[in-house]
C-alpha positions as CSV (number, residue, x, y, z in Angstrom):
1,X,122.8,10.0,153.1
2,X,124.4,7.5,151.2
3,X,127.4,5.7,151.4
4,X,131.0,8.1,151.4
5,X,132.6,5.1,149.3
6,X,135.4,5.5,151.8
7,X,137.7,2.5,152.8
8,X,135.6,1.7,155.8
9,X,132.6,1.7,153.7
10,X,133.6,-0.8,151.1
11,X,134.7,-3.1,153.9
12,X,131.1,-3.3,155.4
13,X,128.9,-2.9,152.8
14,X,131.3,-6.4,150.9
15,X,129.7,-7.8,154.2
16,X,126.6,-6.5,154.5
17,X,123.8,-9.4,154.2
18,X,120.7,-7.0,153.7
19,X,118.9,-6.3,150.6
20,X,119.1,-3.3,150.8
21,X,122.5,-1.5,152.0
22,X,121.9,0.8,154.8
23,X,123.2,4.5,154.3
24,X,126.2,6.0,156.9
25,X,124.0,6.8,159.7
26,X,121.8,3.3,159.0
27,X,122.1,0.2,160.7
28,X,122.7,-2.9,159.0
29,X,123.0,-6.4,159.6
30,X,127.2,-7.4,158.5
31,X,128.6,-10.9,158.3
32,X,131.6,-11.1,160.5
33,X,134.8,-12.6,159.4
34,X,137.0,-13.1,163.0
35,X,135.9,-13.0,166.9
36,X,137.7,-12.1,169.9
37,X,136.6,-12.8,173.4
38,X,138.9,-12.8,176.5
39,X,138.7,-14.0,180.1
40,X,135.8,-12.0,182.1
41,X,133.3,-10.4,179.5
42,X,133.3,-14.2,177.9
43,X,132.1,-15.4,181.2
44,X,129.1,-12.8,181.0
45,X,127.6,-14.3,177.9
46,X,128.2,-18.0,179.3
47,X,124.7,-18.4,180.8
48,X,122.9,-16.7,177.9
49,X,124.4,-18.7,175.2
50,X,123.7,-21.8,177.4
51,X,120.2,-20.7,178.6
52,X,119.5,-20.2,174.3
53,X,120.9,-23.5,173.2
54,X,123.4,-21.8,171.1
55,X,126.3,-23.3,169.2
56,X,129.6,-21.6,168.0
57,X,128.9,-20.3,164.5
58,X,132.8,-21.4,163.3
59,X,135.1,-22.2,166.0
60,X,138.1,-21.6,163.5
61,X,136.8,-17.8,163.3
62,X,137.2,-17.0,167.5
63,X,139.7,-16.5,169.3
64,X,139.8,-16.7,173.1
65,X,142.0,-15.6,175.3
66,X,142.6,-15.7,179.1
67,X,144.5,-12.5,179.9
68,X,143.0,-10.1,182.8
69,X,142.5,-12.6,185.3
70,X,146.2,-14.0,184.3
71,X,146.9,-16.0,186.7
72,X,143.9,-14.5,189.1
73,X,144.4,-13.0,192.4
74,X,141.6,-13.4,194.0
75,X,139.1,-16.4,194.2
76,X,136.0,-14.7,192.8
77,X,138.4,-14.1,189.9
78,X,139.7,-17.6,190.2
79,X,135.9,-18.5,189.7
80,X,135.7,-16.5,186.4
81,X,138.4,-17.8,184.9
82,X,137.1,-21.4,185.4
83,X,134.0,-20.4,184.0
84,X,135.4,-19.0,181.0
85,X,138.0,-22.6,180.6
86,X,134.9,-24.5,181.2
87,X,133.1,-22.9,178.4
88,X,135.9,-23.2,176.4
89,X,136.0,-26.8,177.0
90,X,132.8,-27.9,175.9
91,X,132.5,-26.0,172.6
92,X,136.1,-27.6,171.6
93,X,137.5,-23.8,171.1
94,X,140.3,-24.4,168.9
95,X,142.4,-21.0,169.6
96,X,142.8,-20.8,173.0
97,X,145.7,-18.5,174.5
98,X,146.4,-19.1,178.2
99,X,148.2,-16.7,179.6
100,X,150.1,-15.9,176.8
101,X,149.4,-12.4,176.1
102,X,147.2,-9.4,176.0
103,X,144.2,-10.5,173.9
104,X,144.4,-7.0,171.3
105,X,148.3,-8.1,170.8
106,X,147.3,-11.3,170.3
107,X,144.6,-10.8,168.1
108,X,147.1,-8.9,165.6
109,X,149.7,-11.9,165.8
110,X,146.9,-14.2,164.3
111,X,147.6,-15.4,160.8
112,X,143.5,-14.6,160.1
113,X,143.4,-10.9,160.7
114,X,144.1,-9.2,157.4
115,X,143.1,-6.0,155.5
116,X,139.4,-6.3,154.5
117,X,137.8,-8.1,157.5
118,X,135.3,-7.7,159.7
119,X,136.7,-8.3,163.2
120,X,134.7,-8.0,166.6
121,X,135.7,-8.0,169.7
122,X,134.0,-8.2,173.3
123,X,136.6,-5.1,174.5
124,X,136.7,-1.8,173.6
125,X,140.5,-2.0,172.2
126,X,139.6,-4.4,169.5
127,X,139.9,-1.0,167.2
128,X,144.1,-1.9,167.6
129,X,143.4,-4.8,164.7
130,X,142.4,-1.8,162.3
131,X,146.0,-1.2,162.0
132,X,146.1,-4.0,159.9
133,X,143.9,-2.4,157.6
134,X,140.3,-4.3,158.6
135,X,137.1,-3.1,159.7
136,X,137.9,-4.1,163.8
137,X,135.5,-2.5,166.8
138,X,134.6,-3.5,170.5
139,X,130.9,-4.3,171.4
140,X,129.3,-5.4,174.5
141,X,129.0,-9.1,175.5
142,X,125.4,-9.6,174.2
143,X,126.4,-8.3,170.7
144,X,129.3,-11.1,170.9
145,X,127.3,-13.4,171.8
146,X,125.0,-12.6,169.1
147,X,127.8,-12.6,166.4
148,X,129.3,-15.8,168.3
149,X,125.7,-17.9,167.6
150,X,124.6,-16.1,163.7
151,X,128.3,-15.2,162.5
152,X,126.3,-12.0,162.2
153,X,126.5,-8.3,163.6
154,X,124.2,-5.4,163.7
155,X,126.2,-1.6,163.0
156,X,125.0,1.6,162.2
157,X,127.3,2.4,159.1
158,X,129.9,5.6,160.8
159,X,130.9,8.5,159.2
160,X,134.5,8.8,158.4
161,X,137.6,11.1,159.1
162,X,140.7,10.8,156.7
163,X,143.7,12.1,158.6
164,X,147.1,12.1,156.7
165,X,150.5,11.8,158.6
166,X,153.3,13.9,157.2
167,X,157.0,14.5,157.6
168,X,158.9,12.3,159.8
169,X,159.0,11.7,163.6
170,X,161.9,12.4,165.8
171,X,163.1,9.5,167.3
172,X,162.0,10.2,171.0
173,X,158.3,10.4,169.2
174,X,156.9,7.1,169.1
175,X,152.9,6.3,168.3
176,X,151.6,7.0,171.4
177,X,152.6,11.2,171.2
178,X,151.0,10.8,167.8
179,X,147.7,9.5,169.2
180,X,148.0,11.5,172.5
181,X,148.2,14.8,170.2
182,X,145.2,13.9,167.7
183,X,143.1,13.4,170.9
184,X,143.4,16.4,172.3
185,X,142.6,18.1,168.7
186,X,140.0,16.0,168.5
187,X,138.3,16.5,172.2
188,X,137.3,14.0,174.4
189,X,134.3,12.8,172.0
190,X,135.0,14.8,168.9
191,X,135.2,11.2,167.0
192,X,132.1,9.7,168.6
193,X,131.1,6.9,166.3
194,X,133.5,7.6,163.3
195,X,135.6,5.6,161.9
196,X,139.0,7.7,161.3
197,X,141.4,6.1,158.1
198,X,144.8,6.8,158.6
199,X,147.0,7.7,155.5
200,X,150.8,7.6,156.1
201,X,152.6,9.5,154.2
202,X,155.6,10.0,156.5
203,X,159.2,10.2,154.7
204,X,160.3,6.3,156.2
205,X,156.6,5.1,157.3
206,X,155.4,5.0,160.9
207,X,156.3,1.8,162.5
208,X,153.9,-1.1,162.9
209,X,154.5,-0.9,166.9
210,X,153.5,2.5,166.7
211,X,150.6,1.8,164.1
212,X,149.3,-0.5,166.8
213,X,149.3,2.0,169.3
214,X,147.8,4.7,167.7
215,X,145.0,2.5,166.4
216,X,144.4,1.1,170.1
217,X,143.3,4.7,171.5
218,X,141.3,6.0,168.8
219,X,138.2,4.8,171.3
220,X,139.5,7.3,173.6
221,X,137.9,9.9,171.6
222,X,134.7,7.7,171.2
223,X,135.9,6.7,167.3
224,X,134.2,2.8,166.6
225,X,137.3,2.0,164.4
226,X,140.5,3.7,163.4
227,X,141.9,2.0,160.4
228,X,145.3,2.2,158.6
229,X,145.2,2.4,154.6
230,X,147.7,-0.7,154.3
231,X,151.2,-0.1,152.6
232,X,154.3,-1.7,152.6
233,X,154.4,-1.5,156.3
234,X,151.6,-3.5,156.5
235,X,152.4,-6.2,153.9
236,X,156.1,-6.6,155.3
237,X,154.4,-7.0,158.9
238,X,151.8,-9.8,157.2
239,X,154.4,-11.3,156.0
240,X,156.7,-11.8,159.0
241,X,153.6,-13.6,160.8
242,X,152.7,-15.9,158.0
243,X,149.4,-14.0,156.8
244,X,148.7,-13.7,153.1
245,X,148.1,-10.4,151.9
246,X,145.3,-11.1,150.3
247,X,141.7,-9.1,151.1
248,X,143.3,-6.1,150.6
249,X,140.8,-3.2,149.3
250,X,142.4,-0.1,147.1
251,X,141.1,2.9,148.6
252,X,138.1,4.2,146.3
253,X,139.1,7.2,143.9
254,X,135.7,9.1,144.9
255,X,135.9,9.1,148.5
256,X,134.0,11.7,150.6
257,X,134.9,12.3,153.8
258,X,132.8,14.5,156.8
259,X,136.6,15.8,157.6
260,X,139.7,15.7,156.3
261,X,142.9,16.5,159.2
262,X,146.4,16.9,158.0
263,X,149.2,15.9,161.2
264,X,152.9,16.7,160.7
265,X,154.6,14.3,163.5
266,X,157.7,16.7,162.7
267,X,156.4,18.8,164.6
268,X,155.6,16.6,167.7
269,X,156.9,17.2,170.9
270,X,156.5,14.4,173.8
271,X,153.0,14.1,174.9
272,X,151.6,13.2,178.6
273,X,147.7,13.2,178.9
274,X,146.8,14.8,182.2
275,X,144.2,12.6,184.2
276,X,141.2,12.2,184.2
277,X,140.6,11.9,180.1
278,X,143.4,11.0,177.3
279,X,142.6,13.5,175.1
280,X,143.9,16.4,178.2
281,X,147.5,16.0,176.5
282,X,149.9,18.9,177.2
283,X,153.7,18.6,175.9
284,X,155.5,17.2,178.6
285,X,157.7,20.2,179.7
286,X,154.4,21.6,180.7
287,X,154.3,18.6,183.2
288,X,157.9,18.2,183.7
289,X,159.1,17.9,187.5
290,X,155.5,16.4,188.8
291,X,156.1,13.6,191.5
292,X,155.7,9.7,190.3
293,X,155.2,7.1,192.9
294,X,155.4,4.6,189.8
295,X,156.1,4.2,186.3
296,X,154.7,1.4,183.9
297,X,155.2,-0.1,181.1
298,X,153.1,-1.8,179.2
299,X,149.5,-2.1,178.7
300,X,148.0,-3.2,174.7
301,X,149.1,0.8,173.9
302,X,152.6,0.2,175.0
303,X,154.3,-3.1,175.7
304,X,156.0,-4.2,172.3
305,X,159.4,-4.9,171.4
306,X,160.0,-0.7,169.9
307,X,158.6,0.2,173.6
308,X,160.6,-2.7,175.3
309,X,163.7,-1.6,173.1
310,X,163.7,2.2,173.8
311,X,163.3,1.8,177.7
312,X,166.3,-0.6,177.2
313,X,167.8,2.1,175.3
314,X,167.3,4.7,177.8
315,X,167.6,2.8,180.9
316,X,171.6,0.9,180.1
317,X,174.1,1.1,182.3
318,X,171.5,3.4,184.7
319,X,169.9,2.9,187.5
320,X,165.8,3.9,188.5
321,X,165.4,6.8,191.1
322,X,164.8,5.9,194.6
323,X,161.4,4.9,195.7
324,X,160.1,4.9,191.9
325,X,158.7,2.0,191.3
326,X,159.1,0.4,187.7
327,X,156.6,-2.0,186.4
328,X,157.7,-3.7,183.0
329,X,155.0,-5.7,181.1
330,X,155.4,-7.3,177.8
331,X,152.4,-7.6,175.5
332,X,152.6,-11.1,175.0
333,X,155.4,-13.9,175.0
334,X,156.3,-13.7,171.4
335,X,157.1,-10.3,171.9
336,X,158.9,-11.0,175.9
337,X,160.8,-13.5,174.2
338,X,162.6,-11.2,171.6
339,X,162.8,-9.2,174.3
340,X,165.3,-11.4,176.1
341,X,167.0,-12.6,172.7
342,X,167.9,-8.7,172.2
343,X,169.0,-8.0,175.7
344,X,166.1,-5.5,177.2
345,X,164.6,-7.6,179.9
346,X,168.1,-8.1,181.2
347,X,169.0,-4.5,181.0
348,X,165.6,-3.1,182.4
349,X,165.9,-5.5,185.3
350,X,169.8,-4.4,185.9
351,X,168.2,-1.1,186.3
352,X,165.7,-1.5,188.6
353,X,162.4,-2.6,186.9
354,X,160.2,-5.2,188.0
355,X,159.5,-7.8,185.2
356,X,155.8,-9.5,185.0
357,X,154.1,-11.9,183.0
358,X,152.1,-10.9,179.6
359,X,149.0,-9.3,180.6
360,X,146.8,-7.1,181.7
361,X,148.0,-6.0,184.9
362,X,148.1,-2.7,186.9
363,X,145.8,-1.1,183.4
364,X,142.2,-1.9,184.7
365,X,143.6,-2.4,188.7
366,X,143.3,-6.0,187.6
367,X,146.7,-7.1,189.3
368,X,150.4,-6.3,189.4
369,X,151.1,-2.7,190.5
370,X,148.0,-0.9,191.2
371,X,148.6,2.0,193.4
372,X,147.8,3.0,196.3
373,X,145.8,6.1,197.5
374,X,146.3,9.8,196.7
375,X,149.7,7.6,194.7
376,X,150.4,8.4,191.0
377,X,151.8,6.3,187.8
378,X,152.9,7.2,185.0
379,X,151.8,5.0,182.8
380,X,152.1,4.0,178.7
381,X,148.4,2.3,179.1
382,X,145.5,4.0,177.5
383,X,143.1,5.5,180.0
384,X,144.0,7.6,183.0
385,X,140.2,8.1,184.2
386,X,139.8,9.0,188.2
387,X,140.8,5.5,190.4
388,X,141.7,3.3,186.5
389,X,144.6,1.5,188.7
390,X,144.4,2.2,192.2
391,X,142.5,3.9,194.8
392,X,140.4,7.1,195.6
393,X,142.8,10.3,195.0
394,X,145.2,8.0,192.9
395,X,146.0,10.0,189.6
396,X,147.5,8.5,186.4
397,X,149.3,10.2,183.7
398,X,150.1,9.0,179.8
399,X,152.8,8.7,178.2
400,X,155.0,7.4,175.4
401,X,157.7,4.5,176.7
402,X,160.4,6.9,176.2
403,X,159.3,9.6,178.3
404,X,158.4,6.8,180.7
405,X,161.6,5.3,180.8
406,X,163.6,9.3,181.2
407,X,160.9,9.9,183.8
408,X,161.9,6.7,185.6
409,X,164.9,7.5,186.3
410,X,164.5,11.0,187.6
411,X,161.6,10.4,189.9
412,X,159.4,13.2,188.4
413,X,158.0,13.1,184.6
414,X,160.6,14.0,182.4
415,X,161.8,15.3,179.4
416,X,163.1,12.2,176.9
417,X,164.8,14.5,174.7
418,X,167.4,15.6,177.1
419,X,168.6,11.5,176.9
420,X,168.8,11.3,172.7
């Protein structure tokens, strides 16, 4: 079969370095255009790229960042870290962020990641980038290290969804209950290997934030990349972090698609995703009045300033329920400092929440609020698989900020509309 000539398609095969272009379903070798490597899968490939003599294709084409082990707390982890500096160190890597932010939000504050690119990533969430309109997918350490050494990839060309957004979101619906919904029409691995394009065609536009986070979980149902068409949402968002626009590719008029969805967020209601799989999302009255030991926020699905905001928002002048714990993590320190500029971290702190550094945390039981036993969080992260932040029995449920933040201060998951 060959090629759909869909968006995601003309993006690979402009960087495909065969002489022959494979078909969908064909592996091809691709030219990559921007690397991302954090913390503890960098350290993996550390011995292998020593052991083969190899040298950083374009150290101005990889960023790395130090943001699961940030700062460690543990020594083994305090060993991985200085493994990964060290490394860093010797091949003179230019971008560098130290504990400055989740490496996926960081990644889309870069001035280099703009429509049309081929981005890579040694983490699964690499796919948030596509909201930026570029080709952007997770691969394992040895395929980094591959593209780190030849500036090169090997990927099977995927077939591709198009899925339209229509009407307009309430505004208790954020991106999350968007991407919480298409999972569970989708199934737990009804998107294996696709690559899904997103067309909004919402009355006002869904919001970058939300963009971000709905591009983040399209792994969750197995997708390798899930890519918005960029717009004026896009260009306004390249704009404010001094990208150029340029690389853009118009959407071919001939496109063929293996499905075609239609989703009108009018009709959302708030999602939670009952553990163990994201895509088990039920509306959250069906949920309402389970027992929460903790709520976070946070997490590369749901620590930005329109998740910071509407917790604020929610939370004013109120105070958590007793013995809730609530766990407030920015994705990065651009995005805690407006944070602090427009009054949330003060207000979510006058509440009751606990306020910790930019990344990772509690989201891979890394650091920071992992629970305890037969305990459960509600959590605005991406994956509630059985023991993702604490221990055997522990249960974690998904949810948009705002039906964290109503659920925080009740003690039990929550309705949000009842606080609009």
């Amino acid at each position: 079969m060959k090629s759909r000539n869909t968006y995601s398609h003309t993006i690979l095969l402009q960087h495909c370095v065969d002489t022959e272009a494979p078909s969908a379903g064909e592996y091809g070798k691709f030219s990559v255009d921007f690397i991302l490597g954090h913390d503890p899968t960098t350290a993996l490939l550390v011995d292998d790229f020593n052991r083969l003599g190899g040298k950083i294709w374009d150290r101005d084409r990889v960023l790395f960042t130090a943001d699961h082990f940030a700062p460690p707390a543990s020594e083994d982890r305090a060993g991985i870290l200085k493994k990964f500096l060290d490394f860093c160190r010797k091949e003179g890597i230019k971008n560098l962020e130290l504990f400055s932010g989740i490496c996926h939000q960081l990644l889309v504050e870069h001035p280099a990641v703009i429509p049309g690119k081929l981005v890579i990533g040694a983490d699964s969430h690499t796919v948030t980038a596509g909201a930026l309109g570029c080709f952007a997918t997770g691969m394992g350490s040895t395929d980094v290290l591959y593209g780190l050494i030849t500036g090169s990839v090997w990927l099977k060309l995927p077939e591709c969804f198009k899925i339209t957004f229509t009407g307009q979101p309430a505004p208790y619906i954020l991106g999350k209950d968007i991407i919480l919904k298409l999972l569970a029409e989708l199934g737990e691995d009804g998107a294996l290997y696709r690559s899904l394009e997103f067309i909004d065609a919402t009355k006002q536009g869904v919001s970058m934030d939300s963009r971000f986070s709905i591009s983040n979980m399209v792994v969750e149902g197995g997708a390798k990349a899930g890519i918005f068409l960029p717009d004026k949402i896009t260009h306004a968002y390249l704009k404010e972090k001094g990208a150029e626009a340029g690389g853009t590719i118009a959407l071919p008029e001939q496109s063929v698609y293996e499905r075609e969805m239609a989703l009108d967020v009018s009709s959302i209601e708030p999602q939670v995703a009952i553990p163990p799989h994201p895509s088990h999302a039920v509306t959250v009255t069906d949920v309402a009045g389970e027992h929460i030991d903790q709520v976070y926020i946070g997490s590369c699905t749901g620590g930005r300033l329109e998740d910071l905001g509407i917790a604020a928002q929610l939370l004013k002048g109120k105070k958590t329920a007793p013995y809730c714990r609530v766990i407030v993590i920015p994705s990065s320190n651009k995005i805690y400092l407006k944070a602090i500029e427009k009054g949330y971290i003060q207000t979510l702190i006058e509440a009751g929440a606990a306020i910790a550094n930019p990344s990772c945390g509690p989201c891979g039981k890394i650091d920071k609020g992992i629970i305890a036993e037969g305990e459960t969080c509600l959590a605005t992260s991406n994956r509630n698989f059985d023991g993702r932040m604490g221990g055997k029995g522990s249960r974690v449920f998904l949810c948009s900020t705002a039906t964290a933040a109503a659920s925080a201060l009740e003690g039990t998951i929550a309705d949000p509309r009842k606080y609009f």
